[in-house]
C-alpha atoms as a printed R data frame, in Angstrom:
    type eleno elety resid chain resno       x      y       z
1   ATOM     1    CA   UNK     A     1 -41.920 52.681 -36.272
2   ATOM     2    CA   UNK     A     2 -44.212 55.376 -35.968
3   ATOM     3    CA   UNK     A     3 -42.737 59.113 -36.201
4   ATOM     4    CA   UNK     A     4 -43.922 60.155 -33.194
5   ATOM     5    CA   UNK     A     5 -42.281 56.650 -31.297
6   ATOM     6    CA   UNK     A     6 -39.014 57.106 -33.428
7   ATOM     7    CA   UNK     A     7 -38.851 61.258 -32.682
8   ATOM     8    CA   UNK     A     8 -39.431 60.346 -29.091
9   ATOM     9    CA   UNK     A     9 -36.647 57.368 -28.554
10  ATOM    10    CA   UNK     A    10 -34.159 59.670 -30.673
11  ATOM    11    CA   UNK     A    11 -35.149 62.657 -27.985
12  ATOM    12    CA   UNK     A    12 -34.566 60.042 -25.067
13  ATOM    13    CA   UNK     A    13 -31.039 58.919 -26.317
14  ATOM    14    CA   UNK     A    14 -29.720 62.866 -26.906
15  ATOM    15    CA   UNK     A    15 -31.450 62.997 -23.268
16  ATOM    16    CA   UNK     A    16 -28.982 60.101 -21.856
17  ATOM    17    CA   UNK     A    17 -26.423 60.797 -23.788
18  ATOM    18    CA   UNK     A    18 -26.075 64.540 -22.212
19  ATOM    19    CA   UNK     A    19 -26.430 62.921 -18.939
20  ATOM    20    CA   UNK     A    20 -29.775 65.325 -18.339
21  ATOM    21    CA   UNK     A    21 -32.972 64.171 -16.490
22  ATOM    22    CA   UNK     A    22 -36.375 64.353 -18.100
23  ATOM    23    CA   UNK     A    23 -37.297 66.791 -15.021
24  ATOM    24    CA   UNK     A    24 -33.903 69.087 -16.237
25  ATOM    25    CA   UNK     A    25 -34.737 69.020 -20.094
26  ATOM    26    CA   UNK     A    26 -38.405 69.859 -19.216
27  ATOM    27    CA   UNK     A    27 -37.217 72.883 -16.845
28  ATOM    28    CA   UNK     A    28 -34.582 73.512 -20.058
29  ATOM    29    CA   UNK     A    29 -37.648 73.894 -22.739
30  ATOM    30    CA   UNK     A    30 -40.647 74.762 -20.419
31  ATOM    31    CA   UNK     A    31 -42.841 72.043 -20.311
32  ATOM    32    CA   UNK     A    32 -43.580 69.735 -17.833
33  ATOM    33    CA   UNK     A    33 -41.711 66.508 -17.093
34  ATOM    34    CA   UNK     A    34 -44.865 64.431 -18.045
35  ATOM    35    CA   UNK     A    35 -45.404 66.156 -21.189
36  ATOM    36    CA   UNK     A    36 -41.446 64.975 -21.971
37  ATOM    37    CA   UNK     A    37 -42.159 61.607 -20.806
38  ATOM    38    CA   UNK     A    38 -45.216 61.279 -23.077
39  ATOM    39    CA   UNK     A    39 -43.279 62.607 -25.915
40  ATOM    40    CA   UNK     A    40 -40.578 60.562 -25.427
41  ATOM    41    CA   UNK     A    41 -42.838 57.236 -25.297
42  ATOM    42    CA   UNK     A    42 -44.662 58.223 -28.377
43  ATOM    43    CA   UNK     A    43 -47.617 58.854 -27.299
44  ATOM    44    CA   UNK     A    44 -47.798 62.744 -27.436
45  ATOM    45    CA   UNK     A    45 -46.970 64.647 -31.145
46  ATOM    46    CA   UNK     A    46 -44.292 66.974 -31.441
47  ATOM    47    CA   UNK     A    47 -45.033 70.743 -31.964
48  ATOM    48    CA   UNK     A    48 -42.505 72.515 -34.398
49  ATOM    49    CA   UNK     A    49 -41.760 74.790 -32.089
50  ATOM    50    CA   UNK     A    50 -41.137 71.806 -28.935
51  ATOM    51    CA   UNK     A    51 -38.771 69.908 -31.052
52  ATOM    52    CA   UNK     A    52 -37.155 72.868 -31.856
53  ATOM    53    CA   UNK     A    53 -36.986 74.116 -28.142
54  ATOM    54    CA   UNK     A    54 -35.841 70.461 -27.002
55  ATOM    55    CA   UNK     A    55 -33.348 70.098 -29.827
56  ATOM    56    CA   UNK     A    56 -31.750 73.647 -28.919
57  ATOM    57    CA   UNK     A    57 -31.524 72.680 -25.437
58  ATOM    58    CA   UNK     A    58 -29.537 69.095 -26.433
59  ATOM    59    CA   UNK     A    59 -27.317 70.934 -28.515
60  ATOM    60    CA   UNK     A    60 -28.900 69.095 -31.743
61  ATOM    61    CA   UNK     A    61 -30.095 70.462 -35.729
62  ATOM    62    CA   UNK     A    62 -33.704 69.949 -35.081
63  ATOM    63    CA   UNK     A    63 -33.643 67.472 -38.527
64  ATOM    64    CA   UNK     A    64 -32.108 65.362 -36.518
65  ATOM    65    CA   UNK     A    65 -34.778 64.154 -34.915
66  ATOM    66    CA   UNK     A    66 -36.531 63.871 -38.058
67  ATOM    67    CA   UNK     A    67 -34.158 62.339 -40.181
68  ATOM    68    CA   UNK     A    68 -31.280 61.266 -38.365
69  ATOM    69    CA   UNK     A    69 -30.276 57.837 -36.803
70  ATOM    70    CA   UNK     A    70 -30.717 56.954 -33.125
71  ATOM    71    CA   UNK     A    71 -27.109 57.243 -31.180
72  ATOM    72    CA   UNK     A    72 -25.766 55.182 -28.883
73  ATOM    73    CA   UNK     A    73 -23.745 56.320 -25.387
74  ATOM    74    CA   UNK     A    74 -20.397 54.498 -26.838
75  ATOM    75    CA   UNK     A    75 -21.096 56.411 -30.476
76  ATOM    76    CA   UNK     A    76 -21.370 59.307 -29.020
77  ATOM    77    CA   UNK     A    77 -18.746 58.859 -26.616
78  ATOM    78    CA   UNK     A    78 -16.473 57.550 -29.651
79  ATOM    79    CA   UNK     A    79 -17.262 60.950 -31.396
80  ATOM    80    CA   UNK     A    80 -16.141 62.909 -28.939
81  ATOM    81    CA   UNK     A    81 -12.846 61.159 -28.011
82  ATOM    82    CA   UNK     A    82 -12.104 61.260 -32.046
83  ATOM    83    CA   UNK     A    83 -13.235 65.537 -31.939
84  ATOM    84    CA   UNK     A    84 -10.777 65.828 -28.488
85  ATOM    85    CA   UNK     A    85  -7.896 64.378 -30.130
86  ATOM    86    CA   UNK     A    86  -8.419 66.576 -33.835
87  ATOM    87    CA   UNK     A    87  -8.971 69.950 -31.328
88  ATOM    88    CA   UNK     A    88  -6.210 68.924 -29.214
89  ATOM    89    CA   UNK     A    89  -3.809 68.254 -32.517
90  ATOM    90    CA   UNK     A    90  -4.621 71.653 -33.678
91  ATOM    91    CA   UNK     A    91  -3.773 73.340 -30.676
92  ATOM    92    CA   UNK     A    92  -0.535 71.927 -30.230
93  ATOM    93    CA   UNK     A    93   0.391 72.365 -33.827
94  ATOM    94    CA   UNK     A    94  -0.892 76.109 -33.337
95  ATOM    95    CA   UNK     A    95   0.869 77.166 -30.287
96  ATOM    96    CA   UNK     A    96   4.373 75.905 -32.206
97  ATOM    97    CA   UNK     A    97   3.440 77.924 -34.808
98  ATOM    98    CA   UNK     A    98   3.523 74.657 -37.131
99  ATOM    99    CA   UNK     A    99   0.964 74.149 -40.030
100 ATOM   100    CA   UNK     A   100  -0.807 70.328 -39.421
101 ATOM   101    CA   UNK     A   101  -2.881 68.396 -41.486
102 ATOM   102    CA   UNK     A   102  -5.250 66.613 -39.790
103 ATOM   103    CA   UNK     A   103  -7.426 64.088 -40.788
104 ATOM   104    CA   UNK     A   104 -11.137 64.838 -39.647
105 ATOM   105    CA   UNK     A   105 -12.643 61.496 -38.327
106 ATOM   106    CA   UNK     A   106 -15.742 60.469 -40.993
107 ATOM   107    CA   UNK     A   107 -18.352 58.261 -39.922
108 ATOM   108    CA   UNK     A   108 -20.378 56.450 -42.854
């Protein structure tokens, strides 16, 4: 897959996955909604400083993009069930004023 096509589908699946429009992420980074919709397709290139303004915006390390793998909805939603439960431990274990040892969820 071409970088631009595999930047692009990872940008549309952060998109989804934060539940955000391509008309709300455009308004987010300032660009137009046609200029996301081309990027996310493949068939615009990235600017450094887009993909750093769209990653900041999804709440993403802009390597990510370059280097990571694609995420699904039921990954992501999986990963943040597993974070809830660790942050939620914690808590609990902090307001008794017990020490916990928790097990932080690894994905290979």
């Amino acid at each position: 897959m071409e970088l631009n096509a595999s930047i692009g589908s990872k940008v549309r699946t952060a998109r989804q996955a934060k539940r955000l429009t391509t008309i709300q992420l455009a308004e987010m980074v300032g660009i137009s909604q046609a200029q996301i919709s081309r990027l996310e397709m493949g068939k615009q290139g990235f600017r450094t400083s887009t993909l750093t303004r769209i990653a900041n915006a999804l709440e993403y390390p802009p390597s990510y993009f370059l280097n990571g793998e694609a995420i699904s909805d039921v990954d992501l939603a999986m990963v943040n069930a597993e974070f809830k439960t660790f942050v939620e431990t914690a808590a609990s274990a902090f307001i008794r004023g017990e020490q916990a040892t928790l097990k932080v969820p690894v994905r290979v």
